[in-house]
Backbone as numpy.savetxt, mean C-alpha at the origin, in Angstrom:
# Nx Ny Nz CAx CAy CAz Cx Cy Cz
12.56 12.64 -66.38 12.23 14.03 -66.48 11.59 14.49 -65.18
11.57 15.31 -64.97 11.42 16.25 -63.52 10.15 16.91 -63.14
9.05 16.42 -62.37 8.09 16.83 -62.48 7.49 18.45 -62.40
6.60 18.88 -62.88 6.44 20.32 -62.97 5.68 20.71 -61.47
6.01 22.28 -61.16 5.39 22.25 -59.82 4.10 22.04 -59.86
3.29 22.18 -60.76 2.07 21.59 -60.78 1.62 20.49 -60.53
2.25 19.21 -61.41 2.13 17.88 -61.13 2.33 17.36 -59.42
3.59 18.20 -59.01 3.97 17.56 -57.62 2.64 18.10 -56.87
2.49 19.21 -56.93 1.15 19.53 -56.11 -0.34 18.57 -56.11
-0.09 18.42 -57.43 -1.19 17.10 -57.90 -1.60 16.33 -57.30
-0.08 15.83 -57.20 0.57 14.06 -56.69 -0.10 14.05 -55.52
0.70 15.32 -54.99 1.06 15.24 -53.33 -0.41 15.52 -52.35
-0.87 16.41 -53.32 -2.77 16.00 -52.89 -3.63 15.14 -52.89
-3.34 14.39 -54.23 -4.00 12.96 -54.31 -3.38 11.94 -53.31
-2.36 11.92 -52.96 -1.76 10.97 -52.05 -2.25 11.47 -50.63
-2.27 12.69 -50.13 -2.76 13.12 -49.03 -4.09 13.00 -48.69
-5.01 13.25 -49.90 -6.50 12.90 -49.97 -6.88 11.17 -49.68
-5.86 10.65 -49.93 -6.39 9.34 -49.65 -6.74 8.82 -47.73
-5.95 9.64 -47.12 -5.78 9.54 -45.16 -6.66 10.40 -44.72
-6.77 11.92 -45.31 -7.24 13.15 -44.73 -7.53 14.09 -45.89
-8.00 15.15 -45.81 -8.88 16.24 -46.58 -7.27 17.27 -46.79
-6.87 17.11 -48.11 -5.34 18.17 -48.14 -5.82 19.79 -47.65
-4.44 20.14 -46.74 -4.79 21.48 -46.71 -3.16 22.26 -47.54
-3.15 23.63 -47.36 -2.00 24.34 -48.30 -0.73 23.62 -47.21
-0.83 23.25 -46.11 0.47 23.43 -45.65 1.05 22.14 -45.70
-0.43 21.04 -45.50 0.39 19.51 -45.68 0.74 19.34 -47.45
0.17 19.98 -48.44 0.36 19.98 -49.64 2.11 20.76 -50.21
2.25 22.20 -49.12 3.36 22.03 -49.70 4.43 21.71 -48.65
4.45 21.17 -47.75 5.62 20.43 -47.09 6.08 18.67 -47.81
4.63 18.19 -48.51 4.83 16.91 -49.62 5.28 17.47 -50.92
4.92 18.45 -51.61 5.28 18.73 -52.79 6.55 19.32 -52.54
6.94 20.39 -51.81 8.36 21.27 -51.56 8.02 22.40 -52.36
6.80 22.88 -51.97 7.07 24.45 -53.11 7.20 25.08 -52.46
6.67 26.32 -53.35 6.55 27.76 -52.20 4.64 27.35 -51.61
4.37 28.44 -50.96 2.87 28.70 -50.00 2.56 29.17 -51.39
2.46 29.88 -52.11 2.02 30.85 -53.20 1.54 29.29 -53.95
2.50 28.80 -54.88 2.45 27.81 -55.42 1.20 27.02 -55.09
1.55 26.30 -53.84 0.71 25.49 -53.32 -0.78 25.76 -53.35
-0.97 27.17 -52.71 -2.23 27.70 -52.89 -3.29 27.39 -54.23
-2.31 27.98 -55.15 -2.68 27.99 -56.46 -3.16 26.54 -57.63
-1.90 25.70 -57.30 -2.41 24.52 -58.00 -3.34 23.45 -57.25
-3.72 23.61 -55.63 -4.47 22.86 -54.77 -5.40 23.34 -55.28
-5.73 24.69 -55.19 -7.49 25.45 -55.20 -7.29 24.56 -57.06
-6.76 24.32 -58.13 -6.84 24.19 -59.17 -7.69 22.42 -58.69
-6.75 21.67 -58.20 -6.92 20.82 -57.81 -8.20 19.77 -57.53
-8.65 21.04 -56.24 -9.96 20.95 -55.72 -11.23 20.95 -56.90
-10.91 22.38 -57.34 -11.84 22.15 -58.62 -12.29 21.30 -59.94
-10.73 20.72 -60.06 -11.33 19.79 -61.47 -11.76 18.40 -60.03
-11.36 18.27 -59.67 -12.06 16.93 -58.06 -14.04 17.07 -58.02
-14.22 18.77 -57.87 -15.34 19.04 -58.50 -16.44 18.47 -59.24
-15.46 19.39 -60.37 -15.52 18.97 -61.63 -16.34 17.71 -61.88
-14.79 16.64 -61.90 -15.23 15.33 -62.32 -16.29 14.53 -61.31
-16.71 15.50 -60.37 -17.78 14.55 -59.90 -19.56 15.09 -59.95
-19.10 16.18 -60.68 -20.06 16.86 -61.00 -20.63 15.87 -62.85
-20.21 15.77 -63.45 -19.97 14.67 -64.20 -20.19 13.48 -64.65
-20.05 12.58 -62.63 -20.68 11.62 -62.84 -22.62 11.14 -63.55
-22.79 10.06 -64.38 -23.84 9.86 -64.64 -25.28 9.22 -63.85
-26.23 9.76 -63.82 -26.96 8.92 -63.20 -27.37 7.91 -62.80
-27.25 6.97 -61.41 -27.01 5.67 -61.63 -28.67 4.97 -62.18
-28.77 4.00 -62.96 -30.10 3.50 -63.02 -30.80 2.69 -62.03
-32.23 2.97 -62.02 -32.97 2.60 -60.76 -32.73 1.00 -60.55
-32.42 -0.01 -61.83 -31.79 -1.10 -61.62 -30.80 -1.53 -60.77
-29.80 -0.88 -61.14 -28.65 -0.81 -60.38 -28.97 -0.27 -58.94
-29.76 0.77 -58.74 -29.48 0.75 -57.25 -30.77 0.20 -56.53
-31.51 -0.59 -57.20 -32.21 -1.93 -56.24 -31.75 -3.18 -55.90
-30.81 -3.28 -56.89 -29.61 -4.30 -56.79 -28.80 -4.03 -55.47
-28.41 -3.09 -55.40 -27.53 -2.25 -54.49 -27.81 -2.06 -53.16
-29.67 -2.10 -53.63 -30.28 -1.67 -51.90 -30.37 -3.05 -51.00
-30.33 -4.19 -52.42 -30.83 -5.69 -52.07 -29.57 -6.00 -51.63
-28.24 -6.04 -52.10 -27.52 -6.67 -51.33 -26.37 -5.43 -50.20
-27.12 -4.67 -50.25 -26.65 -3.55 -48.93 -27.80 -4.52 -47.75
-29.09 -4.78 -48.04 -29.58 -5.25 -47.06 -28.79 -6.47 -46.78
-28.76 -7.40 -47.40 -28.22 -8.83 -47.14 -26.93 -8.95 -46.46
-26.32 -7.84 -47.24 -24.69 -7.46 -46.44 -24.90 -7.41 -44.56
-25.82 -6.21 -44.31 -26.54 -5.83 -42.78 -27.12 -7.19 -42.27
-28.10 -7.45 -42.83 -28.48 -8.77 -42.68 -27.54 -9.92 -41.82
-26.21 -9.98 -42.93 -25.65 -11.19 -42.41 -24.81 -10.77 -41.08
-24.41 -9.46 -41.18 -23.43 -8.44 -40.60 -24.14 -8.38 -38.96
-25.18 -8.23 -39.43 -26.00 -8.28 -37.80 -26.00 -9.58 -37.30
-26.39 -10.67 -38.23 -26.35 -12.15 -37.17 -24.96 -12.34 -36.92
-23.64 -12.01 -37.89 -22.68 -12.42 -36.76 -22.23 -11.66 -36.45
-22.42 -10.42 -35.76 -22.47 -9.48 -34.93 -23.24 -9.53 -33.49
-25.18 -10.30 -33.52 -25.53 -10.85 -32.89 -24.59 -12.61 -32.17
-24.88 -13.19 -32.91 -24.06 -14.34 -32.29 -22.29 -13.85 -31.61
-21.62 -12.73 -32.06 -20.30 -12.74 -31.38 -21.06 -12.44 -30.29
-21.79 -11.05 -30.31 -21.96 -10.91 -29.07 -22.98 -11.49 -28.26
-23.82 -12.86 -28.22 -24.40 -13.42 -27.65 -22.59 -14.76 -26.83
-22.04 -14.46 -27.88 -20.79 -15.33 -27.34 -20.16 -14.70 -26.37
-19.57 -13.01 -26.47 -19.34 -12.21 -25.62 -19.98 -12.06 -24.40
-21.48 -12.23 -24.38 -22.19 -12.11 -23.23 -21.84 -13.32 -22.41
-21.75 -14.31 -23.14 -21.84 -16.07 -22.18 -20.18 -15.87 -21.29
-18.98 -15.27 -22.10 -18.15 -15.47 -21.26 -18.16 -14.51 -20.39
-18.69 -13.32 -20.51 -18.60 -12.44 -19.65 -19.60 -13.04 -18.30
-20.59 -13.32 -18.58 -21.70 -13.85 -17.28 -21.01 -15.13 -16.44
-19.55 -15.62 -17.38 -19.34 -16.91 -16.94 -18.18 -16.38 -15.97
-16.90 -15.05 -16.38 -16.15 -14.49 -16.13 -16.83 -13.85 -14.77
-17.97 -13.20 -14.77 -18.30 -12.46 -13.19 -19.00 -13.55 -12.33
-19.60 -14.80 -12.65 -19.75 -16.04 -12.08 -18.57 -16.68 -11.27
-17.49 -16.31 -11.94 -15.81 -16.55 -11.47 -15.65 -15.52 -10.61
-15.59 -14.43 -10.78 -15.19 -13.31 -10.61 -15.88 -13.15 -8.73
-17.30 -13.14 -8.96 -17.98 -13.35 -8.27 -17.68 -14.59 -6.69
-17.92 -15.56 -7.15 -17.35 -16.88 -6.38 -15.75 -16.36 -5.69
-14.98 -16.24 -6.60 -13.34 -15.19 -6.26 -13.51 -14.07 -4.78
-14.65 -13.27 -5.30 -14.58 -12.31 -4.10 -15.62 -12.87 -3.00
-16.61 -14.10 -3.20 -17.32 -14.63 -1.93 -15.77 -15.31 -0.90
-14.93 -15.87 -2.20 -14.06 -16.58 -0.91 -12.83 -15.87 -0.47
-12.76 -14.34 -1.04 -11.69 -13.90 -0.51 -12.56 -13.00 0.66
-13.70 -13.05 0.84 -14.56 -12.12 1.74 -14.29 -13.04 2.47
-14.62 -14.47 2.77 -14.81 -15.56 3.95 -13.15 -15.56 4.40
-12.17 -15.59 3.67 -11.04 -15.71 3.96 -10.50 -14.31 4.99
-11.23 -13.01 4.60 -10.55 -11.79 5.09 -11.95 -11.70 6.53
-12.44 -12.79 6.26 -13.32 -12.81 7.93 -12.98 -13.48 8.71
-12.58 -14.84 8.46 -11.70 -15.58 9.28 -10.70 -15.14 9.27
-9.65 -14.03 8.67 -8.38 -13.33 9.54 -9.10 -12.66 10.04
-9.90 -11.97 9.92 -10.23 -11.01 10.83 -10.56 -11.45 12.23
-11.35 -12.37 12.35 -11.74 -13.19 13.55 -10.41 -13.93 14.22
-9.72 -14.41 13.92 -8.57 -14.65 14.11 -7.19 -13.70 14.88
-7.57 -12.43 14.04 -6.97 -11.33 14.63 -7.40 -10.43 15.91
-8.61 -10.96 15.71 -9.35 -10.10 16.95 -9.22 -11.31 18.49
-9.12 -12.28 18.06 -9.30 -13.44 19.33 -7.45 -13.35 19.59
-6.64 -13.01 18.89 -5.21 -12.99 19.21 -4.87 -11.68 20.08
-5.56 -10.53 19.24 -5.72 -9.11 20.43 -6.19 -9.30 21.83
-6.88 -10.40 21.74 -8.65 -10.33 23.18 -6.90 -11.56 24.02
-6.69 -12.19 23.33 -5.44 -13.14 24.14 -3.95 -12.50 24.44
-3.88 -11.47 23.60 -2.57 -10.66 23.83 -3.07 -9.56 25.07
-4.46 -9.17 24.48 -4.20 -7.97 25.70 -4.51 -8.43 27.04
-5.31 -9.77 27.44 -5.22 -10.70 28.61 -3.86 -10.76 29.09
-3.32 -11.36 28.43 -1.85 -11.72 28.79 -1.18 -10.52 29.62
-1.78 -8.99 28.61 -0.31 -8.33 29.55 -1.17 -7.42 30.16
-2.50 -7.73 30.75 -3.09 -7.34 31.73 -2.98 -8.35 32.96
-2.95 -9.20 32.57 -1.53 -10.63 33.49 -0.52 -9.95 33.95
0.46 -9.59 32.95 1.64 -9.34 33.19 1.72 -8.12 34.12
0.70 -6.93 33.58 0.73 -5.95 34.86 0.77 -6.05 35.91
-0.87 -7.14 36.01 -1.28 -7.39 37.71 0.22 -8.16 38.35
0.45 -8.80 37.60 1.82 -9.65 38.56 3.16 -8.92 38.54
3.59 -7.67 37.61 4.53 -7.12 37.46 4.11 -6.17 38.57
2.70 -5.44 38.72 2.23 -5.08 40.00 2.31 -5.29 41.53
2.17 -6.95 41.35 2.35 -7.38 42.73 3.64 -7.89 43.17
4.83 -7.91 42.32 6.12 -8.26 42.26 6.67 -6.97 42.71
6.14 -5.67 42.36 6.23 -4.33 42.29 6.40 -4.24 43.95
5.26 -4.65 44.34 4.60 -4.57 46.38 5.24 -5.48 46.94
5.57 -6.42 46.30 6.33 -7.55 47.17 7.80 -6.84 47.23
8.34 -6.45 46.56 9.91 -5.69 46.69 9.95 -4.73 47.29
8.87 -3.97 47.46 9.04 -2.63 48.36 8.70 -3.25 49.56
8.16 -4.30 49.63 8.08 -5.13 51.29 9.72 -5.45 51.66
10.29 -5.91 50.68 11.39 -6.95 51.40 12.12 -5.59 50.91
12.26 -4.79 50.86 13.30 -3.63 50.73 12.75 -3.44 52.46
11.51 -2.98 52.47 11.18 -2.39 53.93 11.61 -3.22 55.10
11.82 -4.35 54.79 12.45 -5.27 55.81 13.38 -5.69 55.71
14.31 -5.15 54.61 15.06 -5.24 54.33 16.40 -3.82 55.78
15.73 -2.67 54.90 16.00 -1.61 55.82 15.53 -1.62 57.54
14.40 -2.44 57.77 13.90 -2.60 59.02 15.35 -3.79 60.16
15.45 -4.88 59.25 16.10 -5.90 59.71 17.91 -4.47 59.88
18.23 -4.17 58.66 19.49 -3.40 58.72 19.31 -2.45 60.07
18.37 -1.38 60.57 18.17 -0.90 61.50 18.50 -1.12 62.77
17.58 -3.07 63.00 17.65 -3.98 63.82 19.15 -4.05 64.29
19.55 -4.70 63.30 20.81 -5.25 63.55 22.03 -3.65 63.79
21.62 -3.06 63.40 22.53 -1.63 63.61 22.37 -1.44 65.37
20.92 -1.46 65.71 20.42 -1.31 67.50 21.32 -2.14 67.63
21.44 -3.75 67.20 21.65 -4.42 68.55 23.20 -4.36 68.21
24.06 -4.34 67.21 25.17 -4.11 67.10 25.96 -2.90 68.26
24.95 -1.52 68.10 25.18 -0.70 69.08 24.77 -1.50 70.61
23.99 -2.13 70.47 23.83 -2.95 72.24 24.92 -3.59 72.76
25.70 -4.38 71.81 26.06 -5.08 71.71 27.96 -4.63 72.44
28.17 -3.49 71.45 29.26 -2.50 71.71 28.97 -1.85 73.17
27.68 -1.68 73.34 27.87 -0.79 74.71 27.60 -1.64 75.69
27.34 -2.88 75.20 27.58 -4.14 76.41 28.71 -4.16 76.53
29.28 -4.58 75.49 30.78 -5.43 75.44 31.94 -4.20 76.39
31.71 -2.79 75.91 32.25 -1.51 76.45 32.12 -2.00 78.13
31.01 -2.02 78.47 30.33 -2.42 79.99 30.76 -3.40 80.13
30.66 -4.43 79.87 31.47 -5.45 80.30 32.74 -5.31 80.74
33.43 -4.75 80.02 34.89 -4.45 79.73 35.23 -3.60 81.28
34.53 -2.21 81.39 34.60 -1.32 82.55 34.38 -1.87 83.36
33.42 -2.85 83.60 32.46 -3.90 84.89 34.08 -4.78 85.20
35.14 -5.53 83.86 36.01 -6.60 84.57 36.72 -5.28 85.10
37.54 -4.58 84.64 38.14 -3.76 85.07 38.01 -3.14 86.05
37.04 -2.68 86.72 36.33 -2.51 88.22 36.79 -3.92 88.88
36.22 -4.57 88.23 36.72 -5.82 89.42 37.76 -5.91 89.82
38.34 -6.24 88.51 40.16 -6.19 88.21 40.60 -4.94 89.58
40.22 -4.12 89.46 40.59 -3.28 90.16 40.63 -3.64 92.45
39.22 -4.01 92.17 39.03 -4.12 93.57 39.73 -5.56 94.07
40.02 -6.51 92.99 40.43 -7.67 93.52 42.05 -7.05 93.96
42.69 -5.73 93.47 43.75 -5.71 93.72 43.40 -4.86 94.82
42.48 -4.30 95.50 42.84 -3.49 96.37 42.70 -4.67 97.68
41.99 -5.52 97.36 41.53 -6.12 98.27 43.31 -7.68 99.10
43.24 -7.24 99.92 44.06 -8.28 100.33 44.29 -9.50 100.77
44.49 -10.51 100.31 44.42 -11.46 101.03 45.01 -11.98 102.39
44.11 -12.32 102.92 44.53 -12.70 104.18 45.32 -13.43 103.99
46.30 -13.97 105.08 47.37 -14.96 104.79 47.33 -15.81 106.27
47.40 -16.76 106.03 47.33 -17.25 107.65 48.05 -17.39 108.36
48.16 -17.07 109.36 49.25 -17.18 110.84 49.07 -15.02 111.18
48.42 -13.90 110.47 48.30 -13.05 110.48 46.85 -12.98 111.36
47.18 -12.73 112.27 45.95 -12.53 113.30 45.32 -13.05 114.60
């Protein structure tokens, strides 16, 4: 048989009341009514909830010294192992930053010796090619020397090449003069004179 829209509203509040406090809209999206509906049998709802706790009987002072005695004992025990976890919690944690601790002394000593390491490789690199300048420097002066004597010697040899031509020219005019006068010149012949 098919429940009445009342009942579903019922249901669907008591089941909702158990997570959270029902309101009209989570009541009727669980039940499927209308808003009207919902309104109506929730506020009904609420009231006999009321109601029946308006109802309840007075508890006797027995009962709730009983109640207070083992609410204490409950705390009681609840605190020592609550105390002892967390006296356990504390030991690994003090033991964990003891680790933790020691961890970052030797990654500090480790990132000082690179560091020291890195700085004596800079102080040896930048030696080196303050080396390399001074001698790329003086390799620099030594080539513009032997270029300069280079061009000096080419010069040289250009003079004496030209000396050389206007000797050889002179020479040449000097046999040829000779050449010349040996033909003007006659030889005597003997029995002529």
């Amino acid at each position: 048989m098919a429940l009445s829209v009342k009942d579903r509203v019922f249901a669907a509040a008591e089941q909702i009341s158990a997570e959270r406090r029902p309101t009209v809209s989570t009541v009727r999206a669980a039940a499927g009514v209308s808003n009207a509906d919902a309104t109506r049998y929730l506020k009904e709802w609420v009231e006999e909830k009321q109601a029946a706790g308006g109802q309840v009987a007075a508890t006797p002072t027995a009962v709730l010294e009983q109640a207070a005695r083992l609410a204490g004992a409950c705390w009681a025990e609840a605190s020592t192992v609550a105390n002892e976890r967390h006296a356990a919690a504390e030991a690994v944690w003090a033991q964990e930053k003891k680790d933790l601790a020691l961890e970052i002394s030797e990654l500090v000593a480790d990132l000082d010796k690179v560091s020291d390491e890195k700085d004596a490789a800079v102080t040896e690199l930048t030696a080196r090619v303050t080396a390399l300048d001074t001698q790329a420097a003086a390799m620099e002066a030594q080539l513009e020397q032997a270029r300069a004597a280079e061009q000096q010697a080419s010069n040289t040899a250009a003079d004496a090449a030209a000396r050389v031509a206007a000797a050889e020219a002179r020479a040449e005019t000097l046999q040829k003069a000779h050449d010349a006068l040996l033909q003007r010149i006659v030889p005597e012949t003997p029995g002529q004179g």
